[in-house]
LOSE-736611 format. One record per atom (N, C-alpha, C, O): x negated, y negated, z; residue number from 1; atom name. Coordinates in Angstrom, 1 decimal, decimal comma. Last residue first. Layout:
N
<pt u="X" v="Y" w="Z" n="NUM" atom="CA"/>
...
end
This chain:
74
<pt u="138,8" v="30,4" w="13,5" n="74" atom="N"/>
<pt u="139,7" v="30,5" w="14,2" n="74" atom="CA"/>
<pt u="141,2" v="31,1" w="14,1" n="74" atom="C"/>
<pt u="141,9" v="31,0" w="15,1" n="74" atom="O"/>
<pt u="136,9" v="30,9" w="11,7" n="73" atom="N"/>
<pt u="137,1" v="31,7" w="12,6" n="73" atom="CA"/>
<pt u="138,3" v="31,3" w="13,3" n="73" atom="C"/>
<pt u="138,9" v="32,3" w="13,7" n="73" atom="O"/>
<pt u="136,8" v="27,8" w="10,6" n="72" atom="N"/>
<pt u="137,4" v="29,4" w="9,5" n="72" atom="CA"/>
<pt u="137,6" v="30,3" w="10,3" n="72" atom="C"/>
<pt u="138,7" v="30,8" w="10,0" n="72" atom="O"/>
<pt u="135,9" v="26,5" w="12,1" n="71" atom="N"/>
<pt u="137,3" v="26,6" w="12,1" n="71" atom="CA"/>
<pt u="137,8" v="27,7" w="10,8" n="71" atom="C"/>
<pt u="138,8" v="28,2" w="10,5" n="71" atom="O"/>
<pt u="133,3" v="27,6" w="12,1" n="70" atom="N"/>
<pt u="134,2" v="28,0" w="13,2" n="70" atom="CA"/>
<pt u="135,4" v="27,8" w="13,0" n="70" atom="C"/>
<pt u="136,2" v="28,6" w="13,5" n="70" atom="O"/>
<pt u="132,6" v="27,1" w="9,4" n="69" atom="N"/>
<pt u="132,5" v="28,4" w="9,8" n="69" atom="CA"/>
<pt u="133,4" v="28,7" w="11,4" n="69" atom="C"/>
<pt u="133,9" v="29,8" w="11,7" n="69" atom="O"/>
<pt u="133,0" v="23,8" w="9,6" n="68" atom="N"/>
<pt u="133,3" v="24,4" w="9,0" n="68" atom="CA"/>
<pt u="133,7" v="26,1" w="9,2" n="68" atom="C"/>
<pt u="134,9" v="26,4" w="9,1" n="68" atom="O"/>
<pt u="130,8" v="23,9" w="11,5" n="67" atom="N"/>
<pt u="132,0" v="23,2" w="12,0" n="67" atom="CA"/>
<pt u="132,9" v="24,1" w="11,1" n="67" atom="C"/>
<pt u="133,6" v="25,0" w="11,6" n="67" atom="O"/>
<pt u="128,2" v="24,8" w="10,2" n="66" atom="N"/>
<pt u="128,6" v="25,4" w="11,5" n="66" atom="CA"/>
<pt u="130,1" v="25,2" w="12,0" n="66" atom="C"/>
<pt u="130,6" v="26,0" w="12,8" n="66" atom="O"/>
<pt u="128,3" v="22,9" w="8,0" n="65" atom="N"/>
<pt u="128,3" v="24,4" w="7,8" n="65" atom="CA"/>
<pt u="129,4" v="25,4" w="9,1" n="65" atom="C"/>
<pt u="130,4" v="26,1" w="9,1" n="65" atom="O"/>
<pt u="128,1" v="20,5" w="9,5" n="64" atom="N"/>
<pt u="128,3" v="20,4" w="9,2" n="64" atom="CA"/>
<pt u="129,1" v="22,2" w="8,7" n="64" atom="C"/>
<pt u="130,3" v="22,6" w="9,0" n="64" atom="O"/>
<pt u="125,4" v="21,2" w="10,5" n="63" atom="N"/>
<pt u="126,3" v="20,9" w="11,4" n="63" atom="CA"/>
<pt u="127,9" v="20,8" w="10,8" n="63" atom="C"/>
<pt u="128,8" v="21,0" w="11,6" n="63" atom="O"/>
<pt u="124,0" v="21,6" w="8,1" n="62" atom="N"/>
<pt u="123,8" v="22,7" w="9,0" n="62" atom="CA"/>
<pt u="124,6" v="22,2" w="10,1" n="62" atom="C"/>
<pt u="124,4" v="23,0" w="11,1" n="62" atom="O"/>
<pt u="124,0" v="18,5" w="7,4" n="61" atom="N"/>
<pt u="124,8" v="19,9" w="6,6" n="61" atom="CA"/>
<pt u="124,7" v="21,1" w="7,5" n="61" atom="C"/>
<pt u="125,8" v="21,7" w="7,4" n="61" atom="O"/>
<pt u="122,4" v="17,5" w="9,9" n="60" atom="N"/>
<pt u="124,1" v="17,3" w="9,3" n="60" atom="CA"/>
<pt u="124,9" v="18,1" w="8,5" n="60" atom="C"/>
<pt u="126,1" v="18,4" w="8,6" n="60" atom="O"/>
<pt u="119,9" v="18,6" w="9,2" n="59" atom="N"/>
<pt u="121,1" v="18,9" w="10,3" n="59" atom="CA"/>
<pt u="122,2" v="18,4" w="10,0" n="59" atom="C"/>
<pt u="123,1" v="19,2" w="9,7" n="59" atom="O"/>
<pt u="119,5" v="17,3" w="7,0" n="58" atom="N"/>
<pt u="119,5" v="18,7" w="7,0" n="58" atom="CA"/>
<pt u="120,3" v="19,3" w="8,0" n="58" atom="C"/>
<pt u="121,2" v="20,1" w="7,8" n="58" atom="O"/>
<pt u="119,4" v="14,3" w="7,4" n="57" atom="N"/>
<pt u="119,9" v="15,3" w="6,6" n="57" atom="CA"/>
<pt u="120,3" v="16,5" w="6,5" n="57" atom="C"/>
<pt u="121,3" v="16,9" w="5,9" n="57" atom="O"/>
<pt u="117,0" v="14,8" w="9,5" n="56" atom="N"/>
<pt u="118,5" v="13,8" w="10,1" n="56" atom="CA"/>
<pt u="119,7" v="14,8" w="8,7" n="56" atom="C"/>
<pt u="120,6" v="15,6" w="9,0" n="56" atom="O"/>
<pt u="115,1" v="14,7" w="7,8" n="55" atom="N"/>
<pt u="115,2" v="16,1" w="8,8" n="55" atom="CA"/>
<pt u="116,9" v="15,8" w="9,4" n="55" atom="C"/>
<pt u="117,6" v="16,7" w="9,7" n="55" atom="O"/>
<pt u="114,8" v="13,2" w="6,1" n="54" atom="N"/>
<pt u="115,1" v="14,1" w="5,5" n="54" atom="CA"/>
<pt u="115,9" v="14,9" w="6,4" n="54" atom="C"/>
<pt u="116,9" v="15,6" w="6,2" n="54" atom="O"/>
<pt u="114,4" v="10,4" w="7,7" n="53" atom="N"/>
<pt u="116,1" v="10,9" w="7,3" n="53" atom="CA"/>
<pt u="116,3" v="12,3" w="6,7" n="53" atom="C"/>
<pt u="117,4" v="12,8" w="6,5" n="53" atom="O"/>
<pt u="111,8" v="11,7" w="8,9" n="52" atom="N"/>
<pt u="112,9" v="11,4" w="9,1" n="52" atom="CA"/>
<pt u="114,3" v="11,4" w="8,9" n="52" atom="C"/>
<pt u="115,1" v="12,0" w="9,4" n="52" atom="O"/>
<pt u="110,5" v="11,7" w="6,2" n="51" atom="N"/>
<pt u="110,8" v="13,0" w="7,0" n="51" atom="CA"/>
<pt u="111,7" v="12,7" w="7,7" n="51" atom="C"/>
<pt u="112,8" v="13,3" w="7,5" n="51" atom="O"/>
<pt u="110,9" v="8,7" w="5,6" n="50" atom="N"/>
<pt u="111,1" v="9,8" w="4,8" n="50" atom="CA"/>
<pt u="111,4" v="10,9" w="5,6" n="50" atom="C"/>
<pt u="112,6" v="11,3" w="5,7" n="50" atom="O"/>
<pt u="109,2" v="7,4" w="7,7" n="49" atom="N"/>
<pt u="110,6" v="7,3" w="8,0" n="49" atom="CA"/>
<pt u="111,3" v="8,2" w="6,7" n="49" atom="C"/>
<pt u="112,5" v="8,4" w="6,8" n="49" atom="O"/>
<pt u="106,6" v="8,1" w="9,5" n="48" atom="N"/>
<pt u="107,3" v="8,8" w="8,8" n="48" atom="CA"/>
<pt u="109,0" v="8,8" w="8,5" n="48" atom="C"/>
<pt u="109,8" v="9,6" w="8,9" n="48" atom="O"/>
<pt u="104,6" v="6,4" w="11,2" n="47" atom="N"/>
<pt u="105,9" v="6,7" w="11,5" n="47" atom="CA"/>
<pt u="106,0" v="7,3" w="10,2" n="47" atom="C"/>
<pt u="105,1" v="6,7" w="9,5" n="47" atom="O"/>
<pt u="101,1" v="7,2" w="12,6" n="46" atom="N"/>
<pt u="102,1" v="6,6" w="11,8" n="46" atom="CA"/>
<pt u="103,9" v="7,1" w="11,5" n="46" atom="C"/>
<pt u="104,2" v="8,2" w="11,8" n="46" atom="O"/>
<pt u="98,5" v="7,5" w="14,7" n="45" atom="N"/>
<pt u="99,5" v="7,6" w="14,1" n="45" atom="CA"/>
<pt u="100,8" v="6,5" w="13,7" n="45" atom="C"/>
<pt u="101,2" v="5,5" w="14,2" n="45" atom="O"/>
<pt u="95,3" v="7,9" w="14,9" n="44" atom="N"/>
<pt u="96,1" v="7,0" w="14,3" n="44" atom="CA"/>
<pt u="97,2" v="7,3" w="14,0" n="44" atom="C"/>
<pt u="97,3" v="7,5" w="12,8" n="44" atom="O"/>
<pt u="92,3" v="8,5" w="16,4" n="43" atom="N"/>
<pt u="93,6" v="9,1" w="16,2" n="43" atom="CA"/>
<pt u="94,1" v="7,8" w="16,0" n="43" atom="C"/>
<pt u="93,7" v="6,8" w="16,6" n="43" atom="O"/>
<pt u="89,0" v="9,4" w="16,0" n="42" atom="N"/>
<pt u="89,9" v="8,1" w="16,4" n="42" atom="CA"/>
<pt u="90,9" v="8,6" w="15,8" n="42" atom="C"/>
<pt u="90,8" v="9,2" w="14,7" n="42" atom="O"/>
<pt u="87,0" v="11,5" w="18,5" n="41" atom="N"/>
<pt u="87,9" v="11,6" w="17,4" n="41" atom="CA"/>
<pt u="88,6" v="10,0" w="17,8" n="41" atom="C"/>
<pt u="88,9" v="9,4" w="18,8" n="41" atom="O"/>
<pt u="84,1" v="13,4" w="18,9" n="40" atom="N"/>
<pt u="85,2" v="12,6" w="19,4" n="40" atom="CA"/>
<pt u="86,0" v="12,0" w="17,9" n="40" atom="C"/>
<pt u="85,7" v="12,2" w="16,8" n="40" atom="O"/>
<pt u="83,5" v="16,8" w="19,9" n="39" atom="N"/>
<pt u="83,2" v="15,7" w="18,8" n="39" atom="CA"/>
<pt u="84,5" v="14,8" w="19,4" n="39" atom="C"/>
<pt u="85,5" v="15,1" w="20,0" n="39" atom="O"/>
<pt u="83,5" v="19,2" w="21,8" n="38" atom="N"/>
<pt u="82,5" v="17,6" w="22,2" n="38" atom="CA"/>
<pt u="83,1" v="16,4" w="21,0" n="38" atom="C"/>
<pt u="83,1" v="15,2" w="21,3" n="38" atom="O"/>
<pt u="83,9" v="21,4" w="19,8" n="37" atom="N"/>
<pt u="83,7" v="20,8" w="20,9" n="37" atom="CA"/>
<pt u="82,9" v="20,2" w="21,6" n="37" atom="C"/>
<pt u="81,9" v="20,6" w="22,0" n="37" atom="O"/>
<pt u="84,9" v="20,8" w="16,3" n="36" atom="N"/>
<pt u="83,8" v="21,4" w="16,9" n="36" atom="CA"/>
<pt u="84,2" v="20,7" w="18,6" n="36" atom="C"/>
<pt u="84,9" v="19,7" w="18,7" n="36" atom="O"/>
<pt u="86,4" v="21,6" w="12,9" n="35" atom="N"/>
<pt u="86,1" v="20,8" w="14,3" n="35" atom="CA"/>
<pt u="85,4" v="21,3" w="15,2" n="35" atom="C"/>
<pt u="85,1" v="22,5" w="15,0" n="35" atom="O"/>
<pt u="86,0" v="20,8" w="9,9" n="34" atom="N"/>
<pt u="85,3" v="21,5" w="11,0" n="34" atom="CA"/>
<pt u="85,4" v="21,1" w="12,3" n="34" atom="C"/>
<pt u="84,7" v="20,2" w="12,7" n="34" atom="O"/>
<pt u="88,4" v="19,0" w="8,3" n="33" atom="N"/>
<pt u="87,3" v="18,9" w="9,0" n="33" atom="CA"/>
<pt u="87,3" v="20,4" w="9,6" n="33" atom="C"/>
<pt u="88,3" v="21,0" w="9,8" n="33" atom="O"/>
<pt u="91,5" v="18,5" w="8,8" n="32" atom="N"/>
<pt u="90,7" v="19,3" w="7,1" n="32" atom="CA"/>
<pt u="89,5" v="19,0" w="7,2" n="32" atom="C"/>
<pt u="89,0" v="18,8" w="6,1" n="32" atom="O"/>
<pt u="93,3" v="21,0" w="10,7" n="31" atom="N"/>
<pt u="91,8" v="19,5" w="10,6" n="31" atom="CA"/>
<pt u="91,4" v="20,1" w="9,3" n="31" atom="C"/>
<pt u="91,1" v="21,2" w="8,8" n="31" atom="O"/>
<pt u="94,8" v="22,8" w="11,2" n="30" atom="N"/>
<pt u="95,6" v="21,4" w="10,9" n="30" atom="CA"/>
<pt u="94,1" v="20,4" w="10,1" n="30" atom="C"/>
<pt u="94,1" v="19,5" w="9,3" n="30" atom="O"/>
<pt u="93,5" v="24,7" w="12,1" n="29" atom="N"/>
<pt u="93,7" v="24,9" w="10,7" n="29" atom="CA"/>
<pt u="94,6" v="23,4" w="9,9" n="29" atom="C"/>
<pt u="94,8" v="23,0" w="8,7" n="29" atom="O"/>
<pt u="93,9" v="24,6" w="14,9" n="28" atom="N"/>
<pt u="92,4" v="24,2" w="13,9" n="28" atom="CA"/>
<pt u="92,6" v="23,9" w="12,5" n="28" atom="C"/>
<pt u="91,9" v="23,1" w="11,9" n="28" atom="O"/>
<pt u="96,8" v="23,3" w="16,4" n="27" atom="N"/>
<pt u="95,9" v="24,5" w="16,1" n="27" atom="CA"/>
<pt u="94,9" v="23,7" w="14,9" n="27" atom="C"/>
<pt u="95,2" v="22,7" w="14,2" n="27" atom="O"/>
<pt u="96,3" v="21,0" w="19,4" n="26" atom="N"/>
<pt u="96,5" v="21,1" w="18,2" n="26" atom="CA"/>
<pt u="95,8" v="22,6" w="17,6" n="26" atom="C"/>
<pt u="94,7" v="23,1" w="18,0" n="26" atom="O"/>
<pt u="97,3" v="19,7" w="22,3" n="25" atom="N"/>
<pt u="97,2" v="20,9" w="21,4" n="25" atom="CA"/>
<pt u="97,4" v="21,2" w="20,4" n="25" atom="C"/>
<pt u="98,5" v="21,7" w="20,0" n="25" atom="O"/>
<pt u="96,5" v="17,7" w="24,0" n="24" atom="N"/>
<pt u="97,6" v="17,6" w="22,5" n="24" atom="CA"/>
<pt u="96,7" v="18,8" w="22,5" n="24" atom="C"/>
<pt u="95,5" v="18,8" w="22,7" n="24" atom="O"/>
<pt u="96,5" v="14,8" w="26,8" n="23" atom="N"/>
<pt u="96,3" v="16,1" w="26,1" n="23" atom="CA"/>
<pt u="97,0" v="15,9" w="25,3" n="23" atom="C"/>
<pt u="97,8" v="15,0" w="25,2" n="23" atom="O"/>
<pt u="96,1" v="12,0" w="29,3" n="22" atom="N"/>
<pt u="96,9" v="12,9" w="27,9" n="22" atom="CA"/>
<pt u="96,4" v="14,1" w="27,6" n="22" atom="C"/>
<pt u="95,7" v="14,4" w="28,5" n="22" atom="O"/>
<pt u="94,7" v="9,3" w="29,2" n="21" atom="N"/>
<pt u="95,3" v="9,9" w="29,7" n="21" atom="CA"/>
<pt u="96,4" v="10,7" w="28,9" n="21" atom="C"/>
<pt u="97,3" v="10,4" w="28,1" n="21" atom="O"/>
<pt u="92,0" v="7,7" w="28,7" n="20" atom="N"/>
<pt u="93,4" v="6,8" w="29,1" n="20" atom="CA"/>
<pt u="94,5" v="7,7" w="29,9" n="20" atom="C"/>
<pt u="95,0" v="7,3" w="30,9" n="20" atom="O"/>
<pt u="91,9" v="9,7" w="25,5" n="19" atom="N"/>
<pt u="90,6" v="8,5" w="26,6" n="19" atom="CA"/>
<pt u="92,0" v="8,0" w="27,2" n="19" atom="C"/>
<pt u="93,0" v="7,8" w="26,4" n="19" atom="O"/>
<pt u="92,8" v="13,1" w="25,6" n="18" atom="N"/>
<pt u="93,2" v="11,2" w="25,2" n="18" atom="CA"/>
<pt u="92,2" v="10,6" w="26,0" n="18" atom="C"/>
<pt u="91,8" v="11,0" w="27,1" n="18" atom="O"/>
<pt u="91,7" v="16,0" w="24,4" n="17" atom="N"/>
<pt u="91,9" v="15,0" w="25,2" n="17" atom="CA"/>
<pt u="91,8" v="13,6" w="25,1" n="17" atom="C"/>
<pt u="90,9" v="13,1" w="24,5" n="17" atom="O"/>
<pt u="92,8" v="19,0" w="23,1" n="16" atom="N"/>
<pt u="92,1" v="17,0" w="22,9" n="16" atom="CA"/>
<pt u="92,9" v="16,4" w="23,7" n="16" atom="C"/>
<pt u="94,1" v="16,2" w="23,7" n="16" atom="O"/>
<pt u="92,3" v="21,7" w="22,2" n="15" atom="N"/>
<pt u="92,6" v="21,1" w="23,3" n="15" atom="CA"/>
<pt u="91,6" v="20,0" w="23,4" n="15" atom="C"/>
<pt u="90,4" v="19,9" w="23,6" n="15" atom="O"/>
<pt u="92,6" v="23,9" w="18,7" n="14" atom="N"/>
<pt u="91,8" v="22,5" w="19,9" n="14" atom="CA"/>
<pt u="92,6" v="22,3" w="20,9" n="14" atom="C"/>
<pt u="93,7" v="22,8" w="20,8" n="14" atom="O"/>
<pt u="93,0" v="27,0" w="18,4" n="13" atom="N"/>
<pt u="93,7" v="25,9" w="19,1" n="13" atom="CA"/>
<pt u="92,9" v="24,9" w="19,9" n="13" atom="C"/>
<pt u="92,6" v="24,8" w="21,0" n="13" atom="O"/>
<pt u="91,6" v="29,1" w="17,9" n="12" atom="N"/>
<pt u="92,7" v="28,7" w="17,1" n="12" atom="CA"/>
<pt u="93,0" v="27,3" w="17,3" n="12" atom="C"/>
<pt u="93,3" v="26,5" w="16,4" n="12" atom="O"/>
<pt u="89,6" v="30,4" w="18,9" n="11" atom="N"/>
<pt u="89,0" v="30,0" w="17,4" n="11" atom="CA"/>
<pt u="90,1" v="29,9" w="16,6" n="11" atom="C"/>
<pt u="90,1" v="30,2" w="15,4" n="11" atom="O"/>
<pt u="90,4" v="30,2" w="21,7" n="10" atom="N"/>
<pt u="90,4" v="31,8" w="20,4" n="10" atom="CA"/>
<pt u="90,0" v="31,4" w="19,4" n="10" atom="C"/>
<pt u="90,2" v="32,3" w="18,6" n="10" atom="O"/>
<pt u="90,5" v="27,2" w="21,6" n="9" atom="N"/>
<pt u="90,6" v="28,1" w="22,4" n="9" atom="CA"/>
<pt u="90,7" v="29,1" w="21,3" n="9" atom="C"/>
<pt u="91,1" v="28,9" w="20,2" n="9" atom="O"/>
<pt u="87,7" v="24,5" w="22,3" n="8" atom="N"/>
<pt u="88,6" v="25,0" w="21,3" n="8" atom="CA"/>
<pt u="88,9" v="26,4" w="21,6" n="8" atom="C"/>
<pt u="87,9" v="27,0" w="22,0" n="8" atom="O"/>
<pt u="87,8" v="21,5" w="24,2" n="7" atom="N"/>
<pt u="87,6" v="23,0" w="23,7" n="7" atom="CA"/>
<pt u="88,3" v="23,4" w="22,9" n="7" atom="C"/>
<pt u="89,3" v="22,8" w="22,5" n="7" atom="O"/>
<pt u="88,1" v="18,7" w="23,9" n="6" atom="N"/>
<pt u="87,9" v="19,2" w="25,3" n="6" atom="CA"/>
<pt u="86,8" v="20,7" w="24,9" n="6" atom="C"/>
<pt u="85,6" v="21,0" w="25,1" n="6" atom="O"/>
<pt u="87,6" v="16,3" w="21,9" n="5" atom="N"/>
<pt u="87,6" v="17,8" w="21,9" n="5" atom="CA"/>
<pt u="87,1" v="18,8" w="22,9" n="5" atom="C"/>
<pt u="86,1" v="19,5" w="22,9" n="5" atom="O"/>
<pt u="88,4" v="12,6" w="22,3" n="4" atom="N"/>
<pt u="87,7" v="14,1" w="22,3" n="4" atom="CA"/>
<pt u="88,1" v="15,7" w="22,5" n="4" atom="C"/>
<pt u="88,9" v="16,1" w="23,3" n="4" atom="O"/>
<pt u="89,9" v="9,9" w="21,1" n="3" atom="N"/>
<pt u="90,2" v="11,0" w="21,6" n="3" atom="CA"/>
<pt u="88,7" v="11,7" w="21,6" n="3" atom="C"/>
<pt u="87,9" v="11,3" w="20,8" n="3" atom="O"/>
<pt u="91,3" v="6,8" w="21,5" n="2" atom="N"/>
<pt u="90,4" v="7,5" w="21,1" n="2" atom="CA"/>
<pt u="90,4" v="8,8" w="22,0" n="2" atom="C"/>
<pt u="90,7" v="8,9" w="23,2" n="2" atom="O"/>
<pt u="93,7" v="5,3" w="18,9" n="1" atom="N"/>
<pt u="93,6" v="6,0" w="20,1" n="1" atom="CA"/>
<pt u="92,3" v="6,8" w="20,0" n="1" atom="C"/>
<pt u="92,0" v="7,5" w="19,0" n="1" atom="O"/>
end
């Protein structure tokens, strides 16, 4: 995907814009680059199926917790 660096706002937050159609607000500290406005950018993303079940995990215990704690209330 190709992208550019509309602006950068408070010297926190790129604002990039999609060739095609889009925006993304990204804060600066994400780019292990200097980012700058105007520079163009090739974006590539990838699926993360690790974080995924991790995050799927975590709510289930924390849903899990929550079920538990209400029928103790009751």
């Amino acid at each position: 995907m190709k992208c550019y660096v509309d602006r950068i706002e408070d010297s926190k937050f790129a604002v990039i814009n999609v060739i095609g159609g889009g925006e993304m607000i990204i804060p600066v500290r994400q780019f292990k680059f200097k980012i700058r406005e105007g520079m163009h950018l090739d974006v590539d993303f990838h699926p993360d199926a690790k974080s995924e079940r991790d995050t799927l995990e975590r709510v289930k215990k924390l849903q899990a917790q929550l079920l538990a704690r209400s029928k103790k209330n009751k």
